[in-house]
Every structure is written in structure tokens, then in C-alpha cells.
ChimeraX commands (.cxc) that place a marker at each C-alpha (Angstrom):
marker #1 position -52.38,30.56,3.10 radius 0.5
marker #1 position -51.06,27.66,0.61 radius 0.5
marker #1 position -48.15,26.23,0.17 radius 0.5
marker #1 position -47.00,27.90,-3.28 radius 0.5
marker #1 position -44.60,26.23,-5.36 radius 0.5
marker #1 position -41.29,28.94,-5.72 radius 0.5
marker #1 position -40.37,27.29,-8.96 radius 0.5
marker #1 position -44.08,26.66,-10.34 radius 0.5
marker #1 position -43.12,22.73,-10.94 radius 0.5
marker #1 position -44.95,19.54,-10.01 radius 0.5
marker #1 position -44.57,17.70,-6.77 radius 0.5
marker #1 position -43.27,14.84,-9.11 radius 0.5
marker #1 position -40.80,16.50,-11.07 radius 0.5
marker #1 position -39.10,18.56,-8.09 radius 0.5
marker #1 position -39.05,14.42,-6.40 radius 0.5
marker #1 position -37.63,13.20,-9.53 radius 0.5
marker #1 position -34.73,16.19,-10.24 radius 0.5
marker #1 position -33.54,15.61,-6.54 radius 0.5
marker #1 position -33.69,11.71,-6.56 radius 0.5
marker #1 position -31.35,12.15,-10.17 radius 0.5
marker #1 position -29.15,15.03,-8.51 radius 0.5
marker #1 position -28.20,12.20,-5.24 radius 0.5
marker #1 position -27.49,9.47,-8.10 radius 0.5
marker #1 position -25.29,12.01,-9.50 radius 0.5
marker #1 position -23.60,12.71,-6.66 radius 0.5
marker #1 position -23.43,9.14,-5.41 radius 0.5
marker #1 position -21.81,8.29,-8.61 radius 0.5
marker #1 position -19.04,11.37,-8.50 radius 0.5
marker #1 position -18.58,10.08,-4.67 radius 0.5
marker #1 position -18.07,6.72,-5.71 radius 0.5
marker #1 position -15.34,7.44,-8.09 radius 0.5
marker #1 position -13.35,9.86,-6.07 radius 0.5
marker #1 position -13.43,6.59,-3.71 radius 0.5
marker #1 position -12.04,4.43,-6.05 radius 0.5
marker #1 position -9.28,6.54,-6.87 radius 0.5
marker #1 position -8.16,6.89,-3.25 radius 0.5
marker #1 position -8.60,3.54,-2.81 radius 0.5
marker #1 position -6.30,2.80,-5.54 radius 0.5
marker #1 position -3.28,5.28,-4.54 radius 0.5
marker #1 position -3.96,3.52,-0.87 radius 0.5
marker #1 position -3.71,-0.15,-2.52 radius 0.5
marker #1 position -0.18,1.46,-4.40 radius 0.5
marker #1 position 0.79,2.51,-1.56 radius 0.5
marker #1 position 0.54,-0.12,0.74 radius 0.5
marker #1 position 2.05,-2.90,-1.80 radius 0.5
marker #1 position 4.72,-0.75,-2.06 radius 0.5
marker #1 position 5.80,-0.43,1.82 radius 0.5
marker #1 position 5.10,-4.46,1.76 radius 0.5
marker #1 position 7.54,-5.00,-1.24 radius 0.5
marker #1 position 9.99,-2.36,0.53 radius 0.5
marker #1 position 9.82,-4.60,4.10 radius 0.5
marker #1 position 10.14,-7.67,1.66 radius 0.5
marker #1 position 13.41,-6.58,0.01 radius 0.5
marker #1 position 14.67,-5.57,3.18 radius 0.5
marker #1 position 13.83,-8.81,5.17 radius 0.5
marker #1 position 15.89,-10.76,1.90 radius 0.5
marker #1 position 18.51,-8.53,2.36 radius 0.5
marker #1 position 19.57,-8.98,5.68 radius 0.5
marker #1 position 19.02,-12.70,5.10 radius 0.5
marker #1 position 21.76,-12.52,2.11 radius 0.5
marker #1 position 23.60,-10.58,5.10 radius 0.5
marker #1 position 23.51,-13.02,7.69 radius 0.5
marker #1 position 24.16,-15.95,5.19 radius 0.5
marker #1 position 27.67,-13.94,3.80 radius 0.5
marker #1 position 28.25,-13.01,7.18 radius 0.5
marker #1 position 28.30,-16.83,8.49 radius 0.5
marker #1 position 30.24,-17.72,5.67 radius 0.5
marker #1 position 32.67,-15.57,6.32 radius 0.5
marker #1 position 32.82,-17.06,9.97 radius 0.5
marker #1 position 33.67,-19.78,8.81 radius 0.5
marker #1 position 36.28,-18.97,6.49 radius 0.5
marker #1 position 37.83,-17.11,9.14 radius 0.5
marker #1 position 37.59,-20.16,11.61 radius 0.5
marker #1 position 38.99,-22.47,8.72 radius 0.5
marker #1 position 42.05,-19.87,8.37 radius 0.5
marker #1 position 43.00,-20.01,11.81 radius 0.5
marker #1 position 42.63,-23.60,12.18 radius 0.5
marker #1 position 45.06,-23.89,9.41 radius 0.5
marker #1 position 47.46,-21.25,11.23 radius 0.5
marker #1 position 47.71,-22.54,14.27 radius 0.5
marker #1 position 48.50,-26.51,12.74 radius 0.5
marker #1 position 51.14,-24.32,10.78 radius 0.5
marker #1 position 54.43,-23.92,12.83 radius 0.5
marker #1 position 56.23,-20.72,11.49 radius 0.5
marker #1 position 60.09,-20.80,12.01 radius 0.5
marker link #1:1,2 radius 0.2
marker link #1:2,3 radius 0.2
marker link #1:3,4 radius 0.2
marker link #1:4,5 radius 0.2
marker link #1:5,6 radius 0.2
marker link #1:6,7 radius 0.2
marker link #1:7,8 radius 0.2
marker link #1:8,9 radius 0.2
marker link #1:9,10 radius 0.2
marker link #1:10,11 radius 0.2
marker link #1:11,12 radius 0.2
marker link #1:12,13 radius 0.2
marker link #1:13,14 radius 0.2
marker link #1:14,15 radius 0.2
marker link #1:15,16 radius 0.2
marker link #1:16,17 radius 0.2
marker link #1:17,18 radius 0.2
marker link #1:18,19 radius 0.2
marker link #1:19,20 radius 0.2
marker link #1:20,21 radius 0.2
marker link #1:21,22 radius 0.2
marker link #1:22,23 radius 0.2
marker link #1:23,24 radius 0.2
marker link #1:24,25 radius 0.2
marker link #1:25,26 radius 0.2
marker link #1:26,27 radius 0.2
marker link #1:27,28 radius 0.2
marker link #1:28,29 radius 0.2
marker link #1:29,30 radius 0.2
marker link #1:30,31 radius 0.2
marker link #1:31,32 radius 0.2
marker link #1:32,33 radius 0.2
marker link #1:33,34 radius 0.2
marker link #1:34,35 radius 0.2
marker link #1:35,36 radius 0.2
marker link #1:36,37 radius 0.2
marker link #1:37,38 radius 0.2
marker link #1:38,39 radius 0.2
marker link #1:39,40 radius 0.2
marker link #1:40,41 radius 0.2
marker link #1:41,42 radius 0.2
marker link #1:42,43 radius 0.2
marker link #1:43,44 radius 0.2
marker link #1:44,45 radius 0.2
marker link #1:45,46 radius 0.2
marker link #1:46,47 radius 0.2
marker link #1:47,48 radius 0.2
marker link #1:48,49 radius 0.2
marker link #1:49,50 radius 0.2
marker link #1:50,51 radius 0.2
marker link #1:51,52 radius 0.2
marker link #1:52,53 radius 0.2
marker link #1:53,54 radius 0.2
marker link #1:54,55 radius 0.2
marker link #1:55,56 radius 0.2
marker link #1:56,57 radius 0.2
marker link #1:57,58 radius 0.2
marker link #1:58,59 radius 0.2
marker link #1:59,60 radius 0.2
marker link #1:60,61 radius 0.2
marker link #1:61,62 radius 0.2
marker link #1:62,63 radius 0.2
marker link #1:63,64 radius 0.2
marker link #1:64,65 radius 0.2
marker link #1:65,66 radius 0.2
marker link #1:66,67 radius 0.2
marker link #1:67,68 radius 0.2
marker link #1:68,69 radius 0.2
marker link #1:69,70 radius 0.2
marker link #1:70,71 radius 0.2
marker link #1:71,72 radius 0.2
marker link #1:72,73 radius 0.2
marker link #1:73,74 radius 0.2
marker link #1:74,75 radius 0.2
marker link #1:75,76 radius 0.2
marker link #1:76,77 radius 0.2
marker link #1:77,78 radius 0.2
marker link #1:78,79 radius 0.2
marker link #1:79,80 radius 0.2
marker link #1:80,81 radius 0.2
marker link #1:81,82 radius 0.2
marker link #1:82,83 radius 0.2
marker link #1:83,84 radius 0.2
marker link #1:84,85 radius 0.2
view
């Protein structure tokens, strides 16, 4: 018995509909990927800026902190030079 043909098409054409149907499907693949690439790229610059503005302010901490310090420090020095009555 032959090999019969269910949909009564050439060799060629059945080769060329399923080489067209992959590029199709490559292509919708592809641009699902860039789009979760993208929200990934959003997302990541966005914990980055997050650990940024946190690592500023605890800088703008400290420095306020140390100033402070020294304020204090400058206060007491001034106290203790100072002879209350």
C-alpha cells in the first residue's frame, strides 16, 4: 500500500506551509520575549535606582548625624569653660 496524501497536496507545498507556520511562530515567540525582557529591564533599574536612593540617604544621614556631633561637642566645650554662679 502507498503512502496517500490525507490532504491531496504536494510534498513541496505541505514543506513550504510548515517551514512559514515555524517563522510565524518564531516571530510571535520572539516578541512575547521582548516584552518580558523589557518589564525585566524596568524592573531591575528600578530596584537599582531604589538601592541608589537609599545608599544617598543614609549618607545625608550619617553626614547630619556627624554634624550634629559636633555641634553637640562644641556646646559642651563652651559649657564647661562657662562657670555658672
Amino acid at each position: 500500500m502507498a503512502f496517500r496524501n490525507p490532504f491531496k497536496l504536494p510534498i513541496g507545498d505541505l514543506l513550504h506551509r510548515g517551514f512559514i507556520y515555524s517563522l510565524a511562530g518564531v516571530t510571535v515567540w520572539g516578541a512575547i520575549m521582548i516584552g518580558m525582557v523589557h518589564r525585566d529591564t524596568l524592573k531591575r533599574g528600578q530596584e537599582a535606582l531604589a538601592v541608589k536612593q537609599a545608599q544617598e540617604r543614609e549618607a545625608i544621614e550619617s553626614a547630619d548625624v556627624l554634624q550634629e556631633k559636633a555641634l553637640a561637642e562644641q556646646v559642651q566645650d563652651a559649657l564647661q569653660g562657662r562657670k555658672f554662679t
